[in-house]
C-alpha positions as CSV (number, residue, x, y, z in Angstrom):
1,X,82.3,99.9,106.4
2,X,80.9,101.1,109.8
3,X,82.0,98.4,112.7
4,X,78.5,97.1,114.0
5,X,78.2,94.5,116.4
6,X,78.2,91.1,115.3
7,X,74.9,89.8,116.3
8,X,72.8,92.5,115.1
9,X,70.3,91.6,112.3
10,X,70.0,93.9,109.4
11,X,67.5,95.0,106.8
12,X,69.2,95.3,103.4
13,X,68.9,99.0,103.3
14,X,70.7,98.8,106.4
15,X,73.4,96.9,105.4
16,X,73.3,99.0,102.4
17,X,73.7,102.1,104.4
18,X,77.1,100.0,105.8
19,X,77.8,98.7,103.2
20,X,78.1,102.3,101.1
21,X,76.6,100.1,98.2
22,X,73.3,100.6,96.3
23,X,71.0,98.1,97.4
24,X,70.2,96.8,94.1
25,X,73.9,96.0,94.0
26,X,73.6,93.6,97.0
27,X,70.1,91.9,95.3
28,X,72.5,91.0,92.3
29,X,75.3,89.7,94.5
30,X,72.2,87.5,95.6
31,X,71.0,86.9,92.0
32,X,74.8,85.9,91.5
33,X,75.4,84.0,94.6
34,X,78.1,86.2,95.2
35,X,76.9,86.6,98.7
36,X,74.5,84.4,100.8
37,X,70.2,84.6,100.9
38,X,69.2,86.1,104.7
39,X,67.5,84.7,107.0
40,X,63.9,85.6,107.0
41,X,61.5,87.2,109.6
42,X,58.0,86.8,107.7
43,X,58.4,88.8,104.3
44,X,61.3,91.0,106.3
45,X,65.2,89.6,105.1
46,X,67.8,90.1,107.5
47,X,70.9,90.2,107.0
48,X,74.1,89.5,109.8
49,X,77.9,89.5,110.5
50,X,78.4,86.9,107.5
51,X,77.1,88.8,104.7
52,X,79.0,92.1,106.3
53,X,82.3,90.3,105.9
54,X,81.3,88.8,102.7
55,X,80.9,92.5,101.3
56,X,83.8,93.5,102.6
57,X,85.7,90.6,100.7
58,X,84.3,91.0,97.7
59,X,84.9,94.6,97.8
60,X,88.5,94.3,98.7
61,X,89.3,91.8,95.6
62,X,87.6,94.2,93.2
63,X,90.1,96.6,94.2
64,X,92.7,94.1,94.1
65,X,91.6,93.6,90.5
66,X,89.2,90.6,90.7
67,X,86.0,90.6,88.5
68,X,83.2,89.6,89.5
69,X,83.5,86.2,87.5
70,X,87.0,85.8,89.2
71,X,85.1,86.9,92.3
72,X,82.3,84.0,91.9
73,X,84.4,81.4,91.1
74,X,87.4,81.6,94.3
75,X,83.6,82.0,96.7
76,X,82.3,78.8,94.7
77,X,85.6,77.1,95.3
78,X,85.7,78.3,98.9
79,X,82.4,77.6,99.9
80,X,82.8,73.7,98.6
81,X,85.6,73.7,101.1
82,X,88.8,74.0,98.6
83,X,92.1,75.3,100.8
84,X,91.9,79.6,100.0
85,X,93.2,81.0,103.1
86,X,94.3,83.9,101.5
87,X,90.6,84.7,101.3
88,X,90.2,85.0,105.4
89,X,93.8,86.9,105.6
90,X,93.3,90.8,106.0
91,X,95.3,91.6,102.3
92,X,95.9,90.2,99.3
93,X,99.0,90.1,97.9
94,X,100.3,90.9,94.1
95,X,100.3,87.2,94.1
96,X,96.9,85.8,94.4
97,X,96.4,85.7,90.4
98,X,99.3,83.5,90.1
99,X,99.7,80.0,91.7
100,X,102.1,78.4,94.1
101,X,104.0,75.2,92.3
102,X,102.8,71.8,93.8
103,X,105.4,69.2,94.8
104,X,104.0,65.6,94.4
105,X,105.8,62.2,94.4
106,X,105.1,59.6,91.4
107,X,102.1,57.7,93.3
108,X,100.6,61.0,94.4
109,X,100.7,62.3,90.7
110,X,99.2,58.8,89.4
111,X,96.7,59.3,91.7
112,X,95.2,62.5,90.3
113,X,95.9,61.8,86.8
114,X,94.6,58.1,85.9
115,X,95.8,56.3,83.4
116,X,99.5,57.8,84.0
117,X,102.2,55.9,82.0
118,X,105.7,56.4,81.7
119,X,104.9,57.2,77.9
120,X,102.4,60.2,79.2
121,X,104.8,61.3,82.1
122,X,107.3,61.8,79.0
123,X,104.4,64.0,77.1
124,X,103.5,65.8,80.3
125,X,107.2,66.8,80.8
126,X,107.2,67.7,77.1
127,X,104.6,70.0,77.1
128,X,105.8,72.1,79.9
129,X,102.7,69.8,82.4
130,X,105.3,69.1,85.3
131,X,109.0,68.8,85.8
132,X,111.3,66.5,87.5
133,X,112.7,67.8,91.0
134,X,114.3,65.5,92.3
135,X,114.5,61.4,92.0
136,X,111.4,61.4,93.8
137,X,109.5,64.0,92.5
138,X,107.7,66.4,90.5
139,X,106.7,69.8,90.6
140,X,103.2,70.8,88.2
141,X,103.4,74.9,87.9
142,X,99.5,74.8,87.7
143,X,97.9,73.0,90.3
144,X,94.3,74.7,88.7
145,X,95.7,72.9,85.0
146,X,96.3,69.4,87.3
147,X,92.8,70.3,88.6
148,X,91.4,70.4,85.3
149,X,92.6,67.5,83.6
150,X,91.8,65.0,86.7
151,X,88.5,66.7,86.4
152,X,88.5,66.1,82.1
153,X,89.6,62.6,82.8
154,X,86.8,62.0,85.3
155,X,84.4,63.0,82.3
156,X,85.5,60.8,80.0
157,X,88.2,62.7,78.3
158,X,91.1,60.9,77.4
159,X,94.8,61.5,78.9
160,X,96.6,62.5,75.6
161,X,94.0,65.0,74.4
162,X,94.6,66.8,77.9
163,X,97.8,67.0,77.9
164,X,97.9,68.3,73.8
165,X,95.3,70.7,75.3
166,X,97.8,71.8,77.9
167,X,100.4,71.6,75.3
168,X,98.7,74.1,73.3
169,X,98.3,76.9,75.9
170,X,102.3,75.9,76.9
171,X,103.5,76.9,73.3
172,X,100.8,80.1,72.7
173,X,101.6,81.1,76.0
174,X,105.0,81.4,75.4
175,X,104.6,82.8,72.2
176,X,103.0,86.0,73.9
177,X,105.6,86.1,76.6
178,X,108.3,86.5,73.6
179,X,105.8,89.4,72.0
180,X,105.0,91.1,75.8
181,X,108.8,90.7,76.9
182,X,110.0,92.4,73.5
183,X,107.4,95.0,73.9
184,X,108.5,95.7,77.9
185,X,112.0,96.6,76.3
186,X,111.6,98.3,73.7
187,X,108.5,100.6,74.6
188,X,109.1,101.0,78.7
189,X,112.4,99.7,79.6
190,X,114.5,101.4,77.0
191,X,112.8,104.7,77.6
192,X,113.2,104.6,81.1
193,X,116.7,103.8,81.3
194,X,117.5,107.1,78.4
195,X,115.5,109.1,81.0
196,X,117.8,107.4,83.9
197,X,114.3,106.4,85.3
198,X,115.4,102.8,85.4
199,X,114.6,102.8,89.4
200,X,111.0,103.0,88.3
201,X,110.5,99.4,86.5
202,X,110.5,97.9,89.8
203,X,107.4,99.5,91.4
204,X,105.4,99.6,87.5
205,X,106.4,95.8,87.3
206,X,105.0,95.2,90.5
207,X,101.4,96.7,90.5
208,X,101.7,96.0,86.5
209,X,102.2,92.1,86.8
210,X,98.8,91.9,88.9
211,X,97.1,94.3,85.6
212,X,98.2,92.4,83.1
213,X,96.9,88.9,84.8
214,X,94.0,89.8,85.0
215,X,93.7,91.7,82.0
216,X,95.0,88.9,80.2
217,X,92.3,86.1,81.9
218,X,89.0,88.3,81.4
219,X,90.2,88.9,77.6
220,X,91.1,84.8,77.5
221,X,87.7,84.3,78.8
222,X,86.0,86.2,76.6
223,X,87.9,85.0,73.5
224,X,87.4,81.4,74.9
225,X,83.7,82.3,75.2
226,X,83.0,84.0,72.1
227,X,85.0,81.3,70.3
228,X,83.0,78.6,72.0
229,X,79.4,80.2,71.0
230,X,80.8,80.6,67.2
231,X,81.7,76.4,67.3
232,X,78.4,75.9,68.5
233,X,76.5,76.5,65.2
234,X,78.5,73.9,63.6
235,X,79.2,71.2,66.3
236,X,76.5,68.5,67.4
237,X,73.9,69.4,69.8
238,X,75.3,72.9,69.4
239,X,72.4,74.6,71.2
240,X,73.3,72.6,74.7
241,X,76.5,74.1,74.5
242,X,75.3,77.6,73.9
243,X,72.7,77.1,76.9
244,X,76.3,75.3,79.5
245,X,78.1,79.1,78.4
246,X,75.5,80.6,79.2
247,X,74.7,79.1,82.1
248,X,78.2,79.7,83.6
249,X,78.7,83.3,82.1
250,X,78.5,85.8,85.0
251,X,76.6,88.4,82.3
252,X,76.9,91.8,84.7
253,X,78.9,95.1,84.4
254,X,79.4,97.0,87.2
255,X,80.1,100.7,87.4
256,X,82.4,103.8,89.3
257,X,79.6,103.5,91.9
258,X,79.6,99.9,92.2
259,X,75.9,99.3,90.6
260,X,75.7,96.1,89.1
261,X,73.3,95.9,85.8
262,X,72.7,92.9,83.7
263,X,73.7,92.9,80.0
264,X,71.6,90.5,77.8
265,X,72.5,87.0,76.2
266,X,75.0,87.0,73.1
């Protein structure tokens, strides 16, 4: 993008022009809430330095691998005020997908996990949940999975039938990671070192971990999705659950060019 001065109000053509996007891409970021209303003069909508940087962030995590759903939900979580300062930072490293481990003591994990009892700090440890590190402490690998089960619990959900949920994803998880690592070896390791290319697993690694992250979320979310709109035919009030997936699915593809077009309900 063009550097224009801070204060100046644009038209959306304008900032399109800037922007090297189509316009009707920035009316679906809109649509989307991917990127802020402007403010209005009359009928005119003008747009300022905000939604210039907010293009320029969204275009710099779609070429750090990000869909647009990804996309949507780090803003949502960033404009409720949730801690992403790797969002303001000028790059994003191979390691945004992934999660920094958070180190809690026993009263700050009871805290965010009600109903915590030595029998379900056993399960949790069980199911791969948290680990002990220290006398004092635990470290949870997911913050986002603590983050969802305080949020399950809040709703309702019971403590054991989060943490068999979490138990779940633990063991399939791992269960791909054995199939992956085995395919790694045997299909792009192996190779590699009979060509005495080994020097090259390093930098395919690298850009391959971030790939495979988010190849391996936007195929979960679709499965998950999918999944979840073939259990509503058979489930109680089935069709409020088909209208909550919808109403959360992001439902856009995007082209070379960057236009955004809508693809209809499933």
């Amino acid at each position: 993008m063009a550097a224009r001065p801070d204060d100046q109000q644009l038209t959306v053509d304008e900032l399109a022009r800037i922007a090297e996007l189509p316009v009707r891409t920035i009316r679906e970021y809109q649509t989307l809430r991917l990127l802020p209303p402007p403010r209005r003069a009359g009928r005119i909508g003008l747009y300022g330095a905000e939604h210039r940087e907010r293009l320029k962030l969204i275009g710099r995590l779609q070429r750090r691998g990000y869909s647009l759903a990804g996309i949507k939900d780090l803003l949502e979580a960033w404009d409720s005020g949730a801690n992403l300062p790797s969002l303001l930072g000028v790059d994003i490293g191979p390691g945004a997908l992934d999660e920094t481990p958070l180190r809690l003591t026993r009263r700050q994990l009871s805290a965010r996990l009600s109903g915590l009892t030595p029998t379900s700090l056993k399960r949790a440890r069980a199911v791969g949940f948290v680990e002990p590190d220290g006398p004092n402490h635990f470290l949870v690998r997911s913050p986002a999975l603590l983050t969802l089960a305080a949020d399950a619990l809040a709703a309702g959900v019971k403590l054991s039938d989060v943490l068999d949920l979490v138990g779940a994803l633990h063991d399939e998880l791992g269960a791909l990671a054995s199939t992956i690592t085995q395919t790694i070896i045997e299909r792009i390791w192996e190779p590699l070192v009979a060509q005495d290319r080994g020097a090259e697993i390093e930098p395919l690694l690298r850009r391959g971990r971030l790939l495979l992250l988010q190849g391996a979320v936007s195929t979960l979310a679709d499965r998950l999705g999918d999944a979840l709109m073939h259990q509503a035919d058979d489930v109680p009030d089935g069709d409020k659950l088909r209208a909550a997936i919808e109403a959360i699915r992001v439902g856009v593809i995007t082209d070379s060019q960057g236009n955004v077009r809508r693809v209809p309900s499933r």
